[in-house]
C-alpha positions as CSV (number, residue, x, y, z in Angstrom):
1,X,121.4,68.0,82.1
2,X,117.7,67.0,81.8
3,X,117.2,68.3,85.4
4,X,119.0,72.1,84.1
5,X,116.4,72.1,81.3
6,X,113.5,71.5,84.1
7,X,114.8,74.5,86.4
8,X,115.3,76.7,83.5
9,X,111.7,76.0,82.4
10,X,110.5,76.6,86.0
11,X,112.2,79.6,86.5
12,X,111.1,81.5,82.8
13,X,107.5,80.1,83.7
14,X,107.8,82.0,87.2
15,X,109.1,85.5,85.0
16,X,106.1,85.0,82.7
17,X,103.4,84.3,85.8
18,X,105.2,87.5,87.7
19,X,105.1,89.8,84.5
20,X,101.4,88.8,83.6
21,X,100.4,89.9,87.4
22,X,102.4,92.9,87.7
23,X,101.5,94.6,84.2
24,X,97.7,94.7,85.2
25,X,98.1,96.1,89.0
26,X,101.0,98.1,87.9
27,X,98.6,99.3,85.3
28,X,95.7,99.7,87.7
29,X,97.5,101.9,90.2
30,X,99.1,104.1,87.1
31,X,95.2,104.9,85.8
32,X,93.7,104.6,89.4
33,X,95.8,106.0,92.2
34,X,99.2,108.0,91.2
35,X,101.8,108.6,88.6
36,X,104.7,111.3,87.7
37,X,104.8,114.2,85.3
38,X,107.1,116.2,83.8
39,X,105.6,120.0,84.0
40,X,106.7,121.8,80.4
41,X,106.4,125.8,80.6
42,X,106.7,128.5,82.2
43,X,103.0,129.2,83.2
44,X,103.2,127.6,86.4
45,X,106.4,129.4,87.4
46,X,108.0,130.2,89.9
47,X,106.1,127.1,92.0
48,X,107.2,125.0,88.7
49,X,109.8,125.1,86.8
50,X,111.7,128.3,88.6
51,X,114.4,127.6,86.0
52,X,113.1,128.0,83.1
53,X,114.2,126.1,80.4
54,X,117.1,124.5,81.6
55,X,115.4,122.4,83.9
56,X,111.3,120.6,83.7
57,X,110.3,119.7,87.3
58,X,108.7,116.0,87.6
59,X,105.6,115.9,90.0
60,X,103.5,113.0,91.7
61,X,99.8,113.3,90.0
62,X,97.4,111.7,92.5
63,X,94.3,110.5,90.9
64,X,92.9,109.1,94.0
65,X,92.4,112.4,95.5
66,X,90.3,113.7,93.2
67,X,87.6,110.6,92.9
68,X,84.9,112.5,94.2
69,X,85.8,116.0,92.6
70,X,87.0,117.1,96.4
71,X,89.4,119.9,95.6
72,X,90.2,123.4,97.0
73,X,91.3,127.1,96.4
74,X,95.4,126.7,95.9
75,X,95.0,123.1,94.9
76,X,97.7,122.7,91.7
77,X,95.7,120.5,89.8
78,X,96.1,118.4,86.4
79,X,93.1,118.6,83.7
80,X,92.6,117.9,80.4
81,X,92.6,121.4,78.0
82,X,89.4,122.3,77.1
83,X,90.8,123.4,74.1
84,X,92.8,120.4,72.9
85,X,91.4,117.3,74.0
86,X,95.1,115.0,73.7
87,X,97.1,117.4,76.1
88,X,96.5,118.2,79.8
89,X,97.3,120.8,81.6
90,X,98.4,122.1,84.8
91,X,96.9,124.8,86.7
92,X,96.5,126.3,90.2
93,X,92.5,126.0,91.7
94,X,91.3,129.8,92.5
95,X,87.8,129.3,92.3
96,X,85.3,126.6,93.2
97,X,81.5,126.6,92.2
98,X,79.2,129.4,92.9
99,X,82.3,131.8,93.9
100,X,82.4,135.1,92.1
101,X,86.3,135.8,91.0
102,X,87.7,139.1,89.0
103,X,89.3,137.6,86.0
104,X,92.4,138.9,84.3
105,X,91.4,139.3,80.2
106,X,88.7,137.1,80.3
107,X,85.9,138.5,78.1
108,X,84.0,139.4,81.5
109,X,85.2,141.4,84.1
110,X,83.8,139.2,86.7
111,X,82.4,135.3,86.4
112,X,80.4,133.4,88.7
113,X,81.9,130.0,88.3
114,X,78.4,127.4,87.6
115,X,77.8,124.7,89.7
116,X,79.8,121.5,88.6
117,X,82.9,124.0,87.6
118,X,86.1,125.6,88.7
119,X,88.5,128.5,88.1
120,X,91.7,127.7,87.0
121,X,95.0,129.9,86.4
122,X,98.4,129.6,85.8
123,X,100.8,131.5,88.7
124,X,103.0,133.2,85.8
125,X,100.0,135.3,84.9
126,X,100.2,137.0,81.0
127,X,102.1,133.1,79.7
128,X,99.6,130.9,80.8
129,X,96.5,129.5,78.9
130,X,94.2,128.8,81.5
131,X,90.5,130.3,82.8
132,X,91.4,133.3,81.8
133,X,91.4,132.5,78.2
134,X,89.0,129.5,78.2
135,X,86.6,130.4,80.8
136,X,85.4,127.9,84.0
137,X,86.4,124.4,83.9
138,X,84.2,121.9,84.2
139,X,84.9,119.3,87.0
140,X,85.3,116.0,84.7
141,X,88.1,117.5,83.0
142,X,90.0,117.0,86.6
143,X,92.5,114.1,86.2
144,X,94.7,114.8,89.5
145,X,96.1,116.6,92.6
146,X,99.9,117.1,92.4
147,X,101.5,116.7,95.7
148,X,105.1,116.9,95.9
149,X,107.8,117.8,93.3
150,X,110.0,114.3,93.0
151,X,112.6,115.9,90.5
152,X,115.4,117.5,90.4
153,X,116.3,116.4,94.3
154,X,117.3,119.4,95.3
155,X,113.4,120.8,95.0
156,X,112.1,117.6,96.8
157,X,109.1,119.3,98.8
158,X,105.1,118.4,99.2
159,X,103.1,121.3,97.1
160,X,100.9,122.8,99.7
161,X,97.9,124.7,98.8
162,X,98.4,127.9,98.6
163,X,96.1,130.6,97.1
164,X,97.9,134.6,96.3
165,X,96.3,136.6,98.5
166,X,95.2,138.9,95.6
167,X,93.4,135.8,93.5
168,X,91.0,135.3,96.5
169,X,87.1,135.4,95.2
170,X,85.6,138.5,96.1
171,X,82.3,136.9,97.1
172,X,81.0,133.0,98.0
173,X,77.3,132.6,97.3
174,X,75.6,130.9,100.2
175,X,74.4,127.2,99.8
């Protein structure tokens, strides 16, 4: 009897070692590296969320791919609103620093996105809240990449970059 008391001690000490190692790295690599999402709305449709409401998709949000602010036209991208500090956002990437894009409703016809900066819209144009409404975005409101939709299965698939042909910057200042 005395011996099941020692194993039974032994083995809830091992769970408590075990949980107090994996709730920092698991931690860690949730703030640091990757995590999921569930995308709400219809702005980013039809790349997410082609059903509508019946259905949310769930991405992979890679923070590591973003450390050093290394992103690129067609790059679907989670930030944090610059209108509402507690909610991010996802967006599609169609400008980068110093490129001069035609906006759609923006209170300029054309913006020069500032050094430090990018141009973000939603691919559902007219139900999306993005630069269009807000203006450039500046680069520490980036918080990841997404890479692939991981549910529902049957839209299992990397998200490549992919920029609309008529969302292209109509000039690139020279650096």
């Amino acid at each position: 009897m005395a011996q099941a008391q020692g194993l039974g001690r032994r083995y809830i000490k091992a769970i408590f070692k075990g949980f107090f190692v994996a709730v920092p790295v698991t931690v860690t690599f949730l703030d640091r590296v990757a995590c999921v999402a569930r995308v709400e709305g219809a702005s980013m449709q039809p790349s997410l969320n082609p059903g509508g409401r019946q259905a949310s998709d769930v991405v992979l949000l890679n923070h590591w791919s973003i450390r050093n602010y290394d992103v690129q036209r067609g790059d679907i991208v989670s930030l944090v609103s610059p209108r509402n500090p507690e909610q991010k956002i996802i967006k599609r990437v169609i400008a980068l620093e110093g490129d001069i894009i035609k906006t759609i409703g923006y209170k300029k016809k054309y913006v020069k996105v500032p050094h430090g900066h990018i141009w973000v819209e939603g691919d559902h144009h007219g139900h999306s809240f993005d630069s269009n409404a807000f203006g450039p975005v500046s680069l520490g409101l980036l918080h990841a990449r997404a890479t692939h939709i991981l549910w529902p299965p049957q839209r299992w698939q990397k998200l490549q970059p992919m920029l609309p042909p008529e969302r292209k910057p109509l000039h690139r200042e020279q650096e």
